[in-house]
N, C-alpha and C positions, 0 to 999 in steps of 0.2 A: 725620687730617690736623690741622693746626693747626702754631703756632711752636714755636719750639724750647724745651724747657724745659717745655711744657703737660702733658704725663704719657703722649705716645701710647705706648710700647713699653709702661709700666708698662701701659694699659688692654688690651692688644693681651695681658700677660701673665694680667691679670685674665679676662678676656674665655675666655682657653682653658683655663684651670682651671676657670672656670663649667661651660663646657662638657662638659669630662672628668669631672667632679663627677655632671652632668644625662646621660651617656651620650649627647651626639652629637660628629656627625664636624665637625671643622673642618680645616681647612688653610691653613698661617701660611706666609705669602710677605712678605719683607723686601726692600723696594724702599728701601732708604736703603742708597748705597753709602759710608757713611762710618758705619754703625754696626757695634759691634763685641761686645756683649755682649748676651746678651738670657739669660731664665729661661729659655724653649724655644726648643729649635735649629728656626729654621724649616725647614720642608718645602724652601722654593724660597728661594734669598737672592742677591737681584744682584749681588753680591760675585763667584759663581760664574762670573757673566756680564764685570764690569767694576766697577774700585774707584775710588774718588776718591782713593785715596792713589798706587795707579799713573797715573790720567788727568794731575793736579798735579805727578808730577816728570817724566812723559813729556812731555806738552805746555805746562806752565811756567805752568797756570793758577791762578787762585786757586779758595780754596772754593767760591764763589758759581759761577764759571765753568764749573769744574769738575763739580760737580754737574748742571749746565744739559746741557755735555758727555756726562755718564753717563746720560742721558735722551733725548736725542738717540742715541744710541749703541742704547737698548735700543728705541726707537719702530723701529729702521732690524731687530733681531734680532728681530720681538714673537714668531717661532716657541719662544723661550726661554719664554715666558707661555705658548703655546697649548699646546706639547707637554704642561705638566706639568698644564694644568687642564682638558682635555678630557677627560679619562676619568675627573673626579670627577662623583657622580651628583649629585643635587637634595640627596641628602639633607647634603651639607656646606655649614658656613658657611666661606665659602672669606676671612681675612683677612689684609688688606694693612696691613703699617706701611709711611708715608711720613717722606720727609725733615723735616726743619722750616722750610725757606726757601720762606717763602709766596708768594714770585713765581712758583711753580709752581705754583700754584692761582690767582693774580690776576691776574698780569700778561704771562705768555704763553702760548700755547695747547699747551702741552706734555702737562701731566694731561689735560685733554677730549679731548685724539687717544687718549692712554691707555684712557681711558673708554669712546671709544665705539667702541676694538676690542674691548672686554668684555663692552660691552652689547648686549639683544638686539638693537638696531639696525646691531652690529657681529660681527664675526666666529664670538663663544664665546658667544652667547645667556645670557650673566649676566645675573640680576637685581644693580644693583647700590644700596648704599647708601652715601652720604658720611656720616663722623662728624669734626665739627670740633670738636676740644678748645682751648677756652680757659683759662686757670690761674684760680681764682676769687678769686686775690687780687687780680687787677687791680680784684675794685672797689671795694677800697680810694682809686684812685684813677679819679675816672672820667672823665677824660679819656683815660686808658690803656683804659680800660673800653670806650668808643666805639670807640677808633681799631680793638680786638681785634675790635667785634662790626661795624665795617665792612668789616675783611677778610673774616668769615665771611660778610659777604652778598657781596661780591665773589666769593667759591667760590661759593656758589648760582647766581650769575646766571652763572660762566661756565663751570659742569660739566656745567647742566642736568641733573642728576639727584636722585631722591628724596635727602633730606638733612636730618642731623640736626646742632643744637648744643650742646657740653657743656663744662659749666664743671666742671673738674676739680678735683682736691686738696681738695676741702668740706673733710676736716677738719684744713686751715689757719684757717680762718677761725672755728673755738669757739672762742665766747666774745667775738670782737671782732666780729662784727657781729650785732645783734638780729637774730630769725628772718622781722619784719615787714617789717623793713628789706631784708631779703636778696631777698624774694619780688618787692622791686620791680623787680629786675634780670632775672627770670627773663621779663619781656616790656617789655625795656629800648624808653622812651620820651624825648623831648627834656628832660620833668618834674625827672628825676634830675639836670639841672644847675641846675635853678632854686632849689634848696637846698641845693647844694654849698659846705660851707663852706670848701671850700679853694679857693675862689676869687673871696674878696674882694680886691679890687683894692690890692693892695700898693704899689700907685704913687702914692696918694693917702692923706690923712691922716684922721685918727677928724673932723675938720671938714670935710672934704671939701678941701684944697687937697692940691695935686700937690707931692709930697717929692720931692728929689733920688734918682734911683738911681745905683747903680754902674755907670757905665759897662761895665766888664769881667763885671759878675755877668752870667747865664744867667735869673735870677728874674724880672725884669720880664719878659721876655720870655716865659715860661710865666705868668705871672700877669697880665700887662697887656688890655686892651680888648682887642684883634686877634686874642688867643691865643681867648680866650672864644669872638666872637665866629666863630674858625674851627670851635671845639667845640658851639656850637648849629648850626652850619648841617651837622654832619658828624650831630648827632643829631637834626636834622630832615628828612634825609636817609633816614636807619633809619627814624624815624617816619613816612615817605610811605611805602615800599616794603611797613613793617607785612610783614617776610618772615622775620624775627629771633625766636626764642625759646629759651631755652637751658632742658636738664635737668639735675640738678644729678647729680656723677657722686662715691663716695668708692670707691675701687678697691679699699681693703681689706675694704670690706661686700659679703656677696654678695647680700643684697636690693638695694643700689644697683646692682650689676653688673646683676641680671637686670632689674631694670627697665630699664634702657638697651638687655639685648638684646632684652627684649620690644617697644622701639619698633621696633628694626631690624629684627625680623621681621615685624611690622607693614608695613615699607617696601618688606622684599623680598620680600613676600608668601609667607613660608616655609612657613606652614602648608597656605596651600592650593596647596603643590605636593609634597604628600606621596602616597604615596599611602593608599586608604581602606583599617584595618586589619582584618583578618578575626576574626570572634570566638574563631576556633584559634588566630589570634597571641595575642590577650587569653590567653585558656587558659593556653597556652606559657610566656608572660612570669612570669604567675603562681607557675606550678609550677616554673620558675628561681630565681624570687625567696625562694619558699619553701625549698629545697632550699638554698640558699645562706645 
């Protein structure tokens, strides 16, 4: 999950070359009905079920709407999800790419009905895990910074389920931000604005008197007292909940890929729903590996 632009198909691509690499099963279901290109053809793709480019010229809605529509649409079909993941066994990592329109993870209850006909508490006994990617240039700016790691806790609180967050693209960011500097974002606190220097008060002068602004410019307004002071209270906000910590993701390294999938097995408890292998499997694998 996460916005649009953050890297999910590119990790969702990563993610199953890991896997094909490491010899296990995964299975890629493509729940964004407005995507159209991916590296692997997924298994299951809601396209099959309903498109946002037919919902938008049949019912005249826009993107945003539209997509809300294709969602709606597949909560009313969920036999389209169960038929095709019910006879996959334990041993697959079974992965979803979502849309990028975060109001389907914050702001209505569309994803959580999703969820918890998936989970064990709902119909298909999944274990499941949230991955929220965020683009790591945002903390360039950290206002943008905030506002992205506020959404990802708004998914937390309204998915309820194990969850993880990942600032994506790292290598954007060689070279322009120090490695000490970077790590402070990885358990982003209110601190990071109090030495923000892009947010010395532009509205006032090196003396301290208040300069005329432009009326028509947008700057005062990103830089003025109110703007600030909505950005401490949105990161003192994060700082009470203490529920926020991102892993840092480069999709072209496959040590960064596996550590990311090491957490999410961690979450979904992968391992210990394997079952215990016999010393003639050991054997077996061996004498393939060798032979090959």
């Amino acid at each position: 999950m996460g916005p649009a632009g953050a890297g999910k198909t590119t990790f969702c691509s990563a993610l199953i070359n890991h896997l094909r690499l490491n010899k296990r099963s995964c299975f890629y279901i493509n729940l964004d009905p407005a995507a159209e290109e991916f590296a692997y053809k997924p298994d299951l793709d809601i396209k099959d079920l309903i498109s946002l480019e037919d919902v938008m010229e049949e019912m005249g809605l826009g993107p945003n709407g539209g997509l809300i529509y294709c969602f709606e649409f597949l909560l009313e079909n969920l036999d389209f999800l169960s038929e095709a993941i019910e006879p996959l066994s334990e041993e697959y990592l079974i992965i979803i790419d979502m849309p990028g329109q975060i109001e389907l993870y914050t702001h209505i209850p569309i994803v959580p009905t999703l969820t918890q006909h998936l989970t064990r508490g709902g119909a298909l006994n999944v274990n499941l895990c949230a991955a929220y990617l965020l683009e790591s240039t945002f903390v360039i700016d950290r206002a943008k910074f905030f506002a992205g790691t506020l959404s990802a806790m708004s998914a937390m609180l309204l998915l309820e389920i194990p969850h993880i967050n990942i600032l994506s693209k790292m290598s954007l960011l060689k070279g322009s931000i120090p490695k000490r500097e970077l790590r402070r974002f990885i358990d982003p606190d209110v601190s990071l604005l109090d030495d923000d220097p892009s947010t010395v008060d532009q509205t006032t002068t090196a003396s301290g008197e208040e300069s005329e602004a432009d009326p028509l410019s947008t700057e005062p307004m990103m830089a003025g007292r109110s703007f600030k002071r909505l950005n401490k209270a949105v990161a003192r906000l994060i700082d009470d909940f203490s529920m926020v910590s991102f892993l840092q993701l480069d999709a072209q390294d496959e040590d960064s890929v596996g550590a990311i999938l090491s957490y999410i097995d961690d979450a979904i408890q992968y391992h210990e729903a394997q079952e215990p292998r016999e010393p003639n499997d050991e054997i077996q694998d061996w004498e393939d590996t060798a032979m090959s």
